[in-house]
N, CA, C and O atoms as CSV, one atom per row, in Angstrom:
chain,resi,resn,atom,element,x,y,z
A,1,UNK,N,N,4.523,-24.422,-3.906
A,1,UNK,CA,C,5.503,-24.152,-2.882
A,1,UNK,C,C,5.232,-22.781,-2.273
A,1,UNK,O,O,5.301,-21.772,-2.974
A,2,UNK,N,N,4.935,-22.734,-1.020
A,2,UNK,CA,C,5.304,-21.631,-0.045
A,2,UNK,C,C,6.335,-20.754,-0.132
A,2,UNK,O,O,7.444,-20.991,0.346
A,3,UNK,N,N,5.943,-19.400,-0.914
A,3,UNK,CA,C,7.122,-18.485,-0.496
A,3,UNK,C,C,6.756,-16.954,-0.232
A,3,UNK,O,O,5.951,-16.101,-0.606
A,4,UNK,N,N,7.814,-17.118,0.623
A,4,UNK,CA,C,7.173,-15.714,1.687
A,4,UNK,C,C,7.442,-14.144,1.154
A,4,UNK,O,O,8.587,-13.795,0.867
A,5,UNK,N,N,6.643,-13.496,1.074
A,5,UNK,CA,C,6.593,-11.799,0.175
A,5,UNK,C,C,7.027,-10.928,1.170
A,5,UNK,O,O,6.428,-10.721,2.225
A,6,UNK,N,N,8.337,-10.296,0.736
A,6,UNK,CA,C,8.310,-9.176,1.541
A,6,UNK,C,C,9.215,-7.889,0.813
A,6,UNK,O,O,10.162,-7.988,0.033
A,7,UNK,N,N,8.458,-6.461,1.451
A,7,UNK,CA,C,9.175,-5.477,0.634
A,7,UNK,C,C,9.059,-4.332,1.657
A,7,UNK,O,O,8.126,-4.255,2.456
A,8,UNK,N,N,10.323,-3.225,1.557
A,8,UNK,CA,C,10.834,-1.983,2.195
A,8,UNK,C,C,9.417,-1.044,2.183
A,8,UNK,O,O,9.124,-0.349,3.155
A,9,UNK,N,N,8.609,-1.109,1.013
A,9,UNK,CA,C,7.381,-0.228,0.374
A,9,UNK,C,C,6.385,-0.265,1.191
A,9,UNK,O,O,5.498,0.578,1.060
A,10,UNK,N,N,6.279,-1.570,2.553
A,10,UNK,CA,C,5.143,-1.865,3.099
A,10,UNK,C,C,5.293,-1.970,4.006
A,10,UNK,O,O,6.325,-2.559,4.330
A,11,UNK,N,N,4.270,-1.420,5.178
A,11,UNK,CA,C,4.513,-1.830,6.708
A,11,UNK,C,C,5.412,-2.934,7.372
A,11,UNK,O,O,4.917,-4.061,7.358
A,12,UNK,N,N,6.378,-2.832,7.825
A,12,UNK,CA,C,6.731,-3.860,8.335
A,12,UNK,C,C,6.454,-4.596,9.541
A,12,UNK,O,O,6.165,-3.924,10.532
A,13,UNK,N,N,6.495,-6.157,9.671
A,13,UNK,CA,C,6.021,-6.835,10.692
A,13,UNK,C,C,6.763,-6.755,11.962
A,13,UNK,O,O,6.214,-6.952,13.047
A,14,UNK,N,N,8.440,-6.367,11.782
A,14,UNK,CA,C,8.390,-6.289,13.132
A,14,UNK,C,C,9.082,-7.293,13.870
A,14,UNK,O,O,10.111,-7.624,13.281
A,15,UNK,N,N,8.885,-7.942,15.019
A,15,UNK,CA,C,8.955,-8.362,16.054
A,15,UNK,C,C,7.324,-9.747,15.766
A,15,UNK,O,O,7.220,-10.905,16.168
A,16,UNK,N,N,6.371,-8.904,14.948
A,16,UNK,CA,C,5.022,-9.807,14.796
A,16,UNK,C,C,5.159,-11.049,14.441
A,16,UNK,O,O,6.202,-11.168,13.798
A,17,UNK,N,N,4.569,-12.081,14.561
A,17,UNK,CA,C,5.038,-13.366,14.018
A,17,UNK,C,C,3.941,-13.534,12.806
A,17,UNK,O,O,3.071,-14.325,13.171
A,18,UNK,N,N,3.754,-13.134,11.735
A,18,UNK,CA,C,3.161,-12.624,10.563
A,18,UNK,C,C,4.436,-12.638,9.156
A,18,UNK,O,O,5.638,-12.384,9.237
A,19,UNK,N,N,3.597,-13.042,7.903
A,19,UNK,CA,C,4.825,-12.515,6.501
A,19,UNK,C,C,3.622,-11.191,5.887
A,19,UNK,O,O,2.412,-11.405,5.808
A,20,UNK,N,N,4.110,-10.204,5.606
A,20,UNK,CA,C,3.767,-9.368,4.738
A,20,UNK,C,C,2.600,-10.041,3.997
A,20,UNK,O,O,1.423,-9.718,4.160
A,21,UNK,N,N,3.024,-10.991,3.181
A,21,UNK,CA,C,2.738,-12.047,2.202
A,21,UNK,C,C,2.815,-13.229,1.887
A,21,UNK,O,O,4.008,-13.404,1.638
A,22,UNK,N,N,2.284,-14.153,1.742
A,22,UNK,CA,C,2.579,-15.607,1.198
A,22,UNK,C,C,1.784,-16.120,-0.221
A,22,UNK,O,O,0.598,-16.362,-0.445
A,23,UNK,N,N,3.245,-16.181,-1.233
A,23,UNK,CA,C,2.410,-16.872,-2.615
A,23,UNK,C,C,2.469,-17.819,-2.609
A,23,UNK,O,O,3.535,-18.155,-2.092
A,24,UNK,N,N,1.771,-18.798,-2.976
A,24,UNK,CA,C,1.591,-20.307,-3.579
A,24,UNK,C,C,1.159,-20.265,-4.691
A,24,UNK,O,O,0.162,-19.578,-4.913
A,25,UNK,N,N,1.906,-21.127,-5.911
A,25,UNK,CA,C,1.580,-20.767,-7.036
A,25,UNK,C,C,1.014,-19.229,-7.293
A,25,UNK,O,O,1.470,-18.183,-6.831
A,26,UNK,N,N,-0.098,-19.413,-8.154
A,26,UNK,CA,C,-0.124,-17.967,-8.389
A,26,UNK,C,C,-1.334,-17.390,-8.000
A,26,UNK,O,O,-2.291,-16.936,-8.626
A,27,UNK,N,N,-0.910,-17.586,-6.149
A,27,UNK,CA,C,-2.226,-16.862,-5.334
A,27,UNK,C,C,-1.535,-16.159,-4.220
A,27,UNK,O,O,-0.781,-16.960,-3.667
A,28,UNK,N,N,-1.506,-15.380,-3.855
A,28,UNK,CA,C,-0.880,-14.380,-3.025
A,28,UNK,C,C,-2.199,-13.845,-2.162
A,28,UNK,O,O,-3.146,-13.171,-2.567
A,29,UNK,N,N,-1.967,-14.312,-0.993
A,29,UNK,CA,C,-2.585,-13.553,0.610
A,29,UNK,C,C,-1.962,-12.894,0.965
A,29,UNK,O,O,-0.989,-13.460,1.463
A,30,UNK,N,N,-1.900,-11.477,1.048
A,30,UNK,CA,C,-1.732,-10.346,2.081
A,30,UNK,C,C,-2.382,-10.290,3.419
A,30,UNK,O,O,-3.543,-10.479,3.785
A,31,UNK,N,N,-1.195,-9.947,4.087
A,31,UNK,CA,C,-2.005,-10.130,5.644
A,31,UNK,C,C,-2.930,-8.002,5.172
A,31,UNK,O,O,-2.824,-7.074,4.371
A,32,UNK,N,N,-3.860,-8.520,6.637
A,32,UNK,CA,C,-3.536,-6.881,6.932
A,32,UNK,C,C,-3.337,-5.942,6.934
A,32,UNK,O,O,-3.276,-5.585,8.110
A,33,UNK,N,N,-3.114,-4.932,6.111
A,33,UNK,CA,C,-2.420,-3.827,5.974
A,33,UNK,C,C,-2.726,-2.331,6.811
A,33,UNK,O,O,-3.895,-2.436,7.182
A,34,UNK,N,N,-2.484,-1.726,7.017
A,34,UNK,CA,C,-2.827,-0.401,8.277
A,34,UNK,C,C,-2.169,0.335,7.297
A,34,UNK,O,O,-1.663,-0.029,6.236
A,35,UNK,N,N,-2.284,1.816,8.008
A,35,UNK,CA,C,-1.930,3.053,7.773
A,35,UNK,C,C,-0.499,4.019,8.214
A,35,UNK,O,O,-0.283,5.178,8.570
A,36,UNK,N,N,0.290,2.784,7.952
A,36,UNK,CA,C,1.488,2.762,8.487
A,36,UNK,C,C,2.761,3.100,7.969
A,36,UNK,O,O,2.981,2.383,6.993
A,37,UNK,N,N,3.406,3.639,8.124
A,37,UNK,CA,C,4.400,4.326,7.240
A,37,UNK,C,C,5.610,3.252,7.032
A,37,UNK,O,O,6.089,2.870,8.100
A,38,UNK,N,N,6.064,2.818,6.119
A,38,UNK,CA,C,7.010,1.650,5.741
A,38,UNK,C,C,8.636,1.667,6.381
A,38,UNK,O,O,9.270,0.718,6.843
A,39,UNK,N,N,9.157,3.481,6.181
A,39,UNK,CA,C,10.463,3.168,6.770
A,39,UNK,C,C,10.278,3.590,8.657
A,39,UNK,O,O,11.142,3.268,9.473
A,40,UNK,N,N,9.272,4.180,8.950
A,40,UNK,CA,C,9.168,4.821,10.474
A,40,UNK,C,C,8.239,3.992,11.099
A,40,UNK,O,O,8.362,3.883,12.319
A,41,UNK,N,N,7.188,3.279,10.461
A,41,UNK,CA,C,6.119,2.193,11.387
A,41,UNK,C,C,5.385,3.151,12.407
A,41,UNK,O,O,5.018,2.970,13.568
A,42,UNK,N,N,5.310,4.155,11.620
A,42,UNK,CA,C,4.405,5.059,12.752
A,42,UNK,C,C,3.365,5.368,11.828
A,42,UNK,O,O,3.529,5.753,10.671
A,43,UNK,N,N,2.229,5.164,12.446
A,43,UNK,CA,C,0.748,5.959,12.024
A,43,UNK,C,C,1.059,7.005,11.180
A,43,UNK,O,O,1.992,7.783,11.380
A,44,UNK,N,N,0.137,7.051,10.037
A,44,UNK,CA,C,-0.001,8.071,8.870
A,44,UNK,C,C,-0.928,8.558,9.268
A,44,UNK,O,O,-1.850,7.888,9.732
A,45,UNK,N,N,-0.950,10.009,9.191
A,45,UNK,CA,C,-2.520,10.700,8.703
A,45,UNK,C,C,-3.628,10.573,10.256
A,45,UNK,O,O,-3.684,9.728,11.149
A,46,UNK,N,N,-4.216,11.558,10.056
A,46,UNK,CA,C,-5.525,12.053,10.743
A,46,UNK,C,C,-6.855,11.778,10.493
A,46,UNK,O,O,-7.686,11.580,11.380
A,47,UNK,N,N,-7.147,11.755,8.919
A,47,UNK,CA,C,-8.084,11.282,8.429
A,47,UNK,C,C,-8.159,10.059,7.607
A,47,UNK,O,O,-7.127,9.787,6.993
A,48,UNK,N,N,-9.104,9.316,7.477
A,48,UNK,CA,C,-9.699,8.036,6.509
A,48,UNK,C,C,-9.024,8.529,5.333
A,48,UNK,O,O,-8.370,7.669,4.744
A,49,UNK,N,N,-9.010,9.685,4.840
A,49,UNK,CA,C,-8.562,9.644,3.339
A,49,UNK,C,C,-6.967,9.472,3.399
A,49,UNK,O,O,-6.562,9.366,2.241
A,50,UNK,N,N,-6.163,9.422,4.103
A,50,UNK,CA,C,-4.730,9.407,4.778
A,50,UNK,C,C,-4.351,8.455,5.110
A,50,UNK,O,O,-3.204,8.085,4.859
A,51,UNK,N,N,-5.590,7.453,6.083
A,51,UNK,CA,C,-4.610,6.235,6.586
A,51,UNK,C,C,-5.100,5.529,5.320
A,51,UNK,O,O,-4.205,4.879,4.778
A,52,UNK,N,N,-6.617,5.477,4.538
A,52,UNK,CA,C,-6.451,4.515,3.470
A,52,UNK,C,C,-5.754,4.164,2.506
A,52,UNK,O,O,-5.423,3.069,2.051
A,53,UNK,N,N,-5.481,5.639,2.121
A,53,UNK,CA,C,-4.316,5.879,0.722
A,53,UNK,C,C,-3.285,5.081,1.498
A,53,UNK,O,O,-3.190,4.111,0.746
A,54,UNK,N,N,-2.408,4.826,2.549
A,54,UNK,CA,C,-1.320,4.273,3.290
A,54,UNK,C,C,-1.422,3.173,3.419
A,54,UNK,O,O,-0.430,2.474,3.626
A,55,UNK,N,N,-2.507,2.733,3.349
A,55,UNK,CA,C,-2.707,1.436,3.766
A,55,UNK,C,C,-3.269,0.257,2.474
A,55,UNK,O,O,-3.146,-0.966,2.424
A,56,UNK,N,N,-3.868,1.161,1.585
A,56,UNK,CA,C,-4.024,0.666,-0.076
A,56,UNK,C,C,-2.440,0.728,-0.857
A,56,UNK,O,O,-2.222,0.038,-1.853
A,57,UNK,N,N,-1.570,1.485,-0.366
A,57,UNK,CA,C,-0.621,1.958,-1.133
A,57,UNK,C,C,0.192,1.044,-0.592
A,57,UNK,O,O,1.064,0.770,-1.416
A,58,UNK,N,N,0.379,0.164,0.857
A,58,UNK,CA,C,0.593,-0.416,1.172
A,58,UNK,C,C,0.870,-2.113,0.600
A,58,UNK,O,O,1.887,-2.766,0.364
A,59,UNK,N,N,-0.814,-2.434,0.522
A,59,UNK,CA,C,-1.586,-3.168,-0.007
A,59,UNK,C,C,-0.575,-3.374,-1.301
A,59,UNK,O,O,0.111,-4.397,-1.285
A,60,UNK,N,N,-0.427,-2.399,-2.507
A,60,UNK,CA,C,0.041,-2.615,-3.487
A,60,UNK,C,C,1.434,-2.663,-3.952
A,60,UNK,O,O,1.996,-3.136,-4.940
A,61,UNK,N,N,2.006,-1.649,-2.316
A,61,UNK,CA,C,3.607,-2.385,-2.974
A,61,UNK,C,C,4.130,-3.826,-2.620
A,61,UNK,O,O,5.267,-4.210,-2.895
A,62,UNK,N,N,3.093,-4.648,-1.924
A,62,UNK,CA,C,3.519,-5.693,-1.193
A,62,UNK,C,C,2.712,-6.738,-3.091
A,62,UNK,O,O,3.011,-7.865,-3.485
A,63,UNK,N,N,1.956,-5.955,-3.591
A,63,UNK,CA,C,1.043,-6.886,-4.457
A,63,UNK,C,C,2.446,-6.882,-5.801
A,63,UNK,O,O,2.661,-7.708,-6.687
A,64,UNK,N,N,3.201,-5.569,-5.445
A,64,UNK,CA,C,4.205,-5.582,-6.893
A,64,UNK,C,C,5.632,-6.036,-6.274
A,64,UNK,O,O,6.726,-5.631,-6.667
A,65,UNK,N,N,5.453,-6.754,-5.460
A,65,UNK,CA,C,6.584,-7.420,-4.765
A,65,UNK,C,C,6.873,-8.655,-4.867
A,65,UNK,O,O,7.953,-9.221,-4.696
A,66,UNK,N,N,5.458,-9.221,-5.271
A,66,UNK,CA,C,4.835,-10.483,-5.630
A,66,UNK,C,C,4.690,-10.554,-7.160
A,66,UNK,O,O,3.959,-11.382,-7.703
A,67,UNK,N,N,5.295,-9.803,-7.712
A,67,UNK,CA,C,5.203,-9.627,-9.686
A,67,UNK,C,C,3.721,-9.721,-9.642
A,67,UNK,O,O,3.281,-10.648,-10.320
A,68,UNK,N,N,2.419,-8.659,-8.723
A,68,UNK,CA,C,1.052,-8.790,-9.055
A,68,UNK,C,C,1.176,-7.160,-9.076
A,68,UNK,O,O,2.132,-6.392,-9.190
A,69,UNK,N,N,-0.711,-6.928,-8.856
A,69,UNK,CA,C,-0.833,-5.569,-8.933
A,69,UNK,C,C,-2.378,-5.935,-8.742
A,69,UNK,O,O,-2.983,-7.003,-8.829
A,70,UNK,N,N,-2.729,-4.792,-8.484
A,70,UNK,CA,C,-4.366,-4.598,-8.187
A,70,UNK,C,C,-5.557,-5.245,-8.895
A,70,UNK,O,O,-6.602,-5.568,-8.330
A,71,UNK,N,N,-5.281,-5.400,-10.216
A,71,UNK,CA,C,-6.291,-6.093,-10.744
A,71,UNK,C,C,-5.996,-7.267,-10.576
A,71,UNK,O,O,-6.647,-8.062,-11.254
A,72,UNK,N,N,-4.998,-7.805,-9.698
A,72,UNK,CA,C,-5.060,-9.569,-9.758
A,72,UNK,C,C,-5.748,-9.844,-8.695
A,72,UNK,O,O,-6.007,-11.014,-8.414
A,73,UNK,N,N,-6.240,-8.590,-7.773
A,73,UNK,CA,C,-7.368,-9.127,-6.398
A,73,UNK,C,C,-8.519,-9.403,-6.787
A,73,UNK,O,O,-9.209,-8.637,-7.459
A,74,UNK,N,N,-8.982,-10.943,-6.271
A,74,UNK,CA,C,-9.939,-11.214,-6.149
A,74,UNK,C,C,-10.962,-11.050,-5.190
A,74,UNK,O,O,-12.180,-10.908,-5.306
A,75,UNK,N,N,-10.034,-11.112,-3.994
A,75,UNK,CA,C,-11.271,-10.668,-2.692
A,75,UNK,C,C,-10.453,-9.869,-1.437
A,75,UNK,O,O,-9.403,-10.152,-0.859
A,76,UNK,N,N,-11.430,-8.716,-1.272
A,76,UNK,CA,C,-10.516,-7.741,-0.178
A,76,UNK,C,C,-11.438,-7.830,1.008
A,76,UNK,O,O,-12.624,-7.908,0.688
A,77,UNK,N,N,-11.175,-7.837,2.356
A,77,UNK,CA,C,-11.622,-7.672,3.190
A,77,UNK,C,C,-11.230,-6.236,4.023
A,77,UNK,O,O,-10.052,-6.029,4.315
A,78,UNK,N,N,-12.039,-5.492,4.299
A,78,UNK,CA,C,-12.105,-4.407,4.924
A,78,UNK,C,C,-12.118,-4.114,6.668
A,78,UNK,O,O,-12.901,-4.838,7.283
A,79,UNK,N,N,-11.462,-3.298,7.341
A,79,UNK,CA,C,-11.577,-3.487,8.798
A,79,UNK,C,C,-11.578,-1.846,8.858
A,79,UNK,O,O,-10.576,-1.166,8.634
A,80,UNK,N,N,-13.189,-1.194,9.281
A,80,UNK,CA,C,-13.234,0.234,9.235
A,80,UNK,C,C,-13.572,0.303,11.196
A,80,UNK,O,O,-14.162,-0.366,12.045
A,81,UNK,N,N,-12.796,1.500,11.110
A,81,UNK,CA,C,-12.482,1.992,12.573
A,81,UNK,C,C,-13.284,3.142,12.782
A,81,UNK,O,O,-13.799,3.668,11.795
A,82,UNK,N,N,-13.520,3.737,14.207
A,82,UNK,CA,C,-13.944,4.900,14.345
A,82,UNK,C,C,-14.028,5.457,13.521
A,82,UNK,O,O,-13.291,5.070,12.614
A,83,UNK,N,N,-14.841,6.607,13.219
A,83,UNK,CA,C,-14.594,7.599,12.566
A,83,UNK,C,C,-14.247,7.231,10.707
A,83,UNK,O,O,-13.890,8.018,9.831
A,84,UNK,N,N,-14.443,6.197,10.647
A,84,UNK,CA,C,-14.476,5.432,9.104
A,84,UNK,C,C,-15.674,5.769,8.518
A,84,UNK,O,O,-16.479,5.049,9.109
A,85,UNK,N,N,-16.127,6.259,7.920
A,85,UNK,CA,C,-17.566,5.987,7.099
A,85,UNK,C,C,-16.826,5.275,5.624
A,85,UNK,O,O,-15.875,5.476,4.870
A,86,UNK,N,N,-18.087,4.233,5.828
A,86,UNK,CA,C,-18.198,3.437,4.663
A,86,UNK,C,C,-18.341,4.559,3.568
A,86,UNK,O,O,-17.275,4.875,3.040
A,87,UNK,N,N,-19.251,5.092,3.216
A,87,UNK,CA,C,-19.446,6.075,2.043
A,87,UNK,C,C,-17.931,6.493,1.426
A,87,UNK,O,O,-17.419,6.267,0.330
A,88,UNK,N,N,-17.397,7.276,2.748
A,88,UNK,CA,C,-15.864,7.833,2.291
A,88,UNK,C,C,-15.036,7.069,1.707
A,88,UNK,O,O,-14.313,7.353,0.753
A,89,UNK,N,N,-15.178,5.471,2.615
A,89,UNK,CA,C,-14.396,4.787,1.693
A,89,UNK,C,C,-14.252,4.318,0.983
A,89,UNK,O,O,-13.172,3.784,0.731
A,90,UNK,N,N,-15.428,4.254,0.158
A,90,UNK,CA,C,-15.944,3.887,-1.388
A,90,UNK,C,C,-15.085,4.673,-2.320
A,90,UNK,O,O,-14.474,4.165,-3.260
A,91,UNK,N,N,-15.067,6.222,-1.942
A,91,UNK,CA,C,-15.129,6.774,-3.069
A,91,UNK,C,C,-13.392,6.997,-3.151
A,91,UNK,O,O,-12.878,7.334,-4.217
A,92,UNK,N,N,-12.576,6.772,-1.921
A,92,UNK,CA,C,-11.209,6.484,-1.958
A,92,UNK,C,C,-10.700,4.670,-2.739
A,92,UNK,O,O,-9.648,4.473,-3.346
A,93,UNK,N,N,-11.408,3.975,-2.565
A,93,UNK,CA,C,-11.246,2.440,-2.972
A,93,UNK,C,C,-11.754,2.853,-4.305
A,93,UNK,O,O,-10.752,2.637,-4.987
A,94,UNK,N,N,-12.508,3.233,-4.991
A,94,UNK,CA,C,-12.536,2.935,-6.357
A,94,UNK,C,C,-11.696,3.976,-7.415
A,94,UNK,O,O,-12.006,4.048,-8.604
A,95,UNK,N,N,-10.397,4.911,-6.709
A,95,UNK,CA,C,-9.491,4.829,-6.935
A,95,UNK,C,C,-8.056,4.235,-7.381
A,95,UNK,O,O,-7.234,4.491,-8.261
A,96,UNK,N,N,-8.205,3.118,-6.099
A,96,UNK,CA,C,-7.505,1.995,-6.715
A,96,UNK,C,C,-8.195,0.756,-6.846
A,96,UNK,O,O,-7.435,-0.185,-6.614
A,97,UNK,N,N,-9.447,0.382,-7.156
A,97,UNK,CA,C,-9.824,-1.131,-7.660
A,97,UNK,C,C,-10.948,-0.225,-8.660
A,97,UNK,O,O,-11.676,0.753,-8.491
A,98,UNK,N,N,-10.605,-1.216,-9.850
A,98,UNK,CA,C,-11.988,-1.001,-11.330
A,98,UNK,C,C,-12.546,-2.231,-11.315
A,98,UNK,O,O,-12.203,-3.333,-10.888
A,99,UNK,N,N,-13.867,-1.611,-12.107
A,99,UNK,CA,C,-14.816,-3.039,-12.164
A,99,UNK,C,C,-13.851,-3.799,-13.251
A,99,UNK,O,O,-12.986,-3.255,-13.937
A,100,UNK,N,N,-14.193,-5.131,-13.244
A,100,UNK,CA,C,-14.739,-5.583,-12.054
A,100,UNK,C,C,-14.290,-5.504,-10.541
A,100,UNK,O,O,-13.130,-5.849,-10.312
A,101,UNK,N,N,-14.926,-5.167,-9.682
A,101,UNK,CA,C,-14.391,-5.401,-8.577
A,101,UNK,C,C,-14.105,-6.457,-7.945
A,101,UNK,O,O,-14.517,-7.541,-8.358
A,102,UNK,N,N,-13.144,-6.330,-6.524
A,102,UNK,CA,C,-13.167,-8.102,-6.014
A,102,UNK,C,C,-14.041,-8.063,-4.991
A,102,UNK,O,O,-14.407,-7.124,-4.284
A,103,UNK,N,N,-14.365,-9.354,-5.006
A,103,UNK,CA,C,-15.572,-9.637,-3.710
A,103,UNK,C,C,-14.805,-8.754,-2.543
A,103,UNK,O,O,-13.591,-8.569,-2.449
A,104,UNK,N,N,-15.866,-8.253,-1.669
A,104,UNK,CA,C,-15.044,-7.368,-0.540
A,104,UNK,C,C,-16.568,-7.886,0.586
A,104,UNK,O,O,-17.766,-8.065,0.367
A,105,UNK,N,N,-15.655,-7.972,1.831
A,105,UNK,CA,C,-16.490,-7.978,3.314
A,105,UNK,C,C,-15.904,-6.412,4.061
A,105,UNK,O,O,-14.777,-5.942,3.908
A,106,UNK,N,N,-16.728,-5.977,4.660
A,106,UNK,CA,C,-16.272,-4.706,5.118
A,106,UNK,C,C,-17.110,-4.899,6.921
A,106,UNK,O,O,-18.282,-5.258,7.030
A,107,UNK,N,N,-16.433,-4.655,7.840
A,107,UNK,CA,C,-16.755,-4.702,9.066
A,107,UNK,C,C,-16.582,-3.515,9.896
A,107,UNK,O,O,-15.815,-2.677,9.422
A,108,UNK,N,N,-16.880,-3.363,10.526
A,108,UNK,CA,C,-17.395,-1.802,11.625
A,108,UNK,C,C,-16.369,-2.673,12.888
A,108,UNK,O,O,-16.957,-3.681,13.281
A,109,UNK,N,N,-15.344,-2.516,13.388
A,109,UNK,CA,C,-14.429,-2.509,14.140
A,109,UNK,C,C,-14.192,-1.623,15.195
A,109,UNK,O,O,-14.971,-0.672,15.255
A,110,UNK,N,N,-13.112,-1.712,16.240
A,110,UNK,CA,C,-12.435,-0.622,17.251
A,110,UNK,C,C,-10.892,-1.543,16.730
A,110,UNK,O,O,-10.372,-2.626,16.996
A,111,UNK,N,N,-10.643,-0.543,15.988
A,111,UNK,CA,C,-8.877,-0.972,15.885
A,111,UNK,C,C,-7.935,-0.557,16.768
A,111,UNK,O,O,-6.828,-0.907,16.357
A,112,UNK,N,N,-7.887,-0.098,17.568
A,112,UNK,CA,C,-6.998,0.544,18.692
A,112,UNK,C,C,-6.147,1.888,18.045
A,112,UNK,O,O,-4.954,2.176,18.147
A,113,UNK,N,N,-7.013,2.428,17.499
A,113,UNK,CA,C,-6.527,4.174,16.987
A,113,UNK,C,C,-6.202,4.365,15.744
A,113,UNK,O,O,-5.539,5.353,15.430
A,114,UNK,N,N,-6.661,3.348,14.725
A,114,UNK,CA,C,-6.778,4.129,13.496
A,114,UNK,C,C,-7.637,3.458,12.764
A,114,UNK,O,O,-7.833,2.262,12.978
A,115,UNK,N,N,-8.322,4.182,11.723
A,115,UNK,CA,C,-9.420,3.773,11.127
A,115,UNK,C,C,-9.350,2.574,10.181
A,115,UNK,O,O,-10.348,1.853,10.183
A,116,UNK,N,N,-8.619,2.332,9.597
A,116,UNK,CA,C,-8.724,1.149,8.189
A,116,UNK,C,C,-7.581,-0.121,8.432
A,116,UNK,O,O,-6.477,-0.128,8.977
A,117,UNK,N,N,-8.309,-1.073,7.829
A,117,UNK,CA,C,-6.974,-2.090,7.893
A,117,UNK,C,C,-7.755,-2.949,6.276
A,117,UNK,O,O,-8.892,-2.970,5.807
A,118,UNK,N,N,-6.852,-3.359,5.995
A,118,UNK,CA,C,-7.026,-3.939,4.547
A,118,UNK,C,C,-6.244,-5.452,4.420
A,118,UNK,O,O,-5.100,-5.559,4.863
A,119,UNK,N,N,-6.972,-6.676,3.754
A,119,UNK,CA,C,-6.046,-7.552,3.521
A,119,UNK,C,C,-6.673,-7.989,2.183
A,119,UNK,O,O,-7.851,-7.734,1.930
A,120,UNK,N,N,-5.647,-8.833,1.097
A,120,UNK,CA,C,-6.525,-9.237,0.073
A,120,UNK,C,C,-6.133,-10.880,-0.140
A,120,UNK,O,O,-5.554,-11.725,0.544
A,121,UNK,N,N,-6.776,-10.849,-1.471
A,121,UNK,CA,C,-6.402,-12.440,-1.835
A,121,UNK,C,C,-6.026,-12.285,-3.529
A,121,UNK,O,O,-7.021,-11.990,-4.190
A,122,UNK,N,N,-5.123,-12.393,-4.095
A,122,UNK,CA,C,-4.446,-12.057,-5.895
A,122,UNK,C,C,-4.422,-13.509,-6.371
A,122,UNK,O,O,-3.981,-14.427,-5.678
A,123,UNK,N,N,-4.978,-13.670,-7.729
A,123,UNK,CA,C,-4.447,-14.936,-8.137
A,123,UNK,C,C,-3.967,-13.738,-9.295
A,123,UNK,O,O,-4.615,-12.764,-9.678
A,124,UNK,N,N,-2.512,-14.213,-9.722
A,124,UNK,CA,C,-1.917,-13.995,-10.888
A,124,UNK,C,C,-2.183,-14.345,-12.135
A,124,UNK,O,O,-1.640,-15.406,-12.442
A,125,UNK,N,N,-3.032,-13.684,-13.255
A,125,UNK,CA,C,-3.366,-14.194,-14.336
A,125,UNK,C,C,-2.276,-14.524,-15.411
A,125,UNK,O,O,-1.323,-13.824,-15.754
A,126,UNK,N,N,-2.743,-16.067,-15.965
A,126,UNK,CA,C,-2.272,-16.094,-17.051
A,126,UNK,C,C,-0.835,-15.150,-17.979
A,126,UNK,O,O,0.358,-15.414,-18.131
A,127,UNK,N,N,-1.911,-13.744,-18.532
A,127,UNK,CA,C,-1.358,-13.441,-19.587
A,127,UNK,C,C,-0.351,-12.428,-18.995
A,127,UNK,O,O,0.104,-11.513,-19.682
A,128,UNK,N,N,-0.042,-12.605,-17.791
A,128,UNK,CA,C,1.328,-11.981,-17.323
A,128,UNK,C,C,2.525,-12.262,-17.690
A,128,UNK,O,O,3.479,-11.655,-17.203
């Protein structure tokens, strides 16, 4: 059964026709996530190390909203903007993901003014 994730901790959609989240059984898709501040919806930060932390931190209150958390991602997809270097954002992402890691695609984008966007895919293990 379809049910839709949503929490105060994470960007909100808005007016967007988008859910934060959708679990089915125990797999949770996150849309998207940006660098967006949860109660103001205004742009965080100047630099990659600013909007990612916002946008990972994002990422995870929507994942503990869903009774998950970071190690239940299996696959993250990456959307790096201007002024993104991949390098930088390695060494901010393995902050919050340990090996194993989840499969990740990472793409060179124009996001319309900020560098990172993040979405994942969680299956909920077992011994939860």
């Amino acid at each position: 059964m379809k049910e839709v994730i949503f929490t105060n901790k994470a960007q909100h959609p808005g007016g967007m026709p988008y859910s934060q989240a959708i679990k089915n059984g125990n797999t949770i898709f996150v849309a998207g996530q940006g660098p967006f501040d949860p109660e103001s919806g205004q742009l965080v930060g100047q630099t990659l190390d600013e909007q990612a932390r916002r946008a990972l931190d994002n990422l995870k209150a929507i994942l503990e909203a869903a009774n998950s958390n970071l190690n239940d991602v299996v696959k993250v997809t990456v959307l790096l903007g201007k002024g993104a270097g991949f390098d930088d954002f390695n060494k901010i992402y393995k902050e919050y993901f340990q090996e194993p890691y989840p499969a990740r695609t990472i793409y060179g984008v124009e996001l319309g003014g900020f560098m990172v966007q993040i979405d994942a895919i969680a299956i909920i293990s077992q011994a939860q």
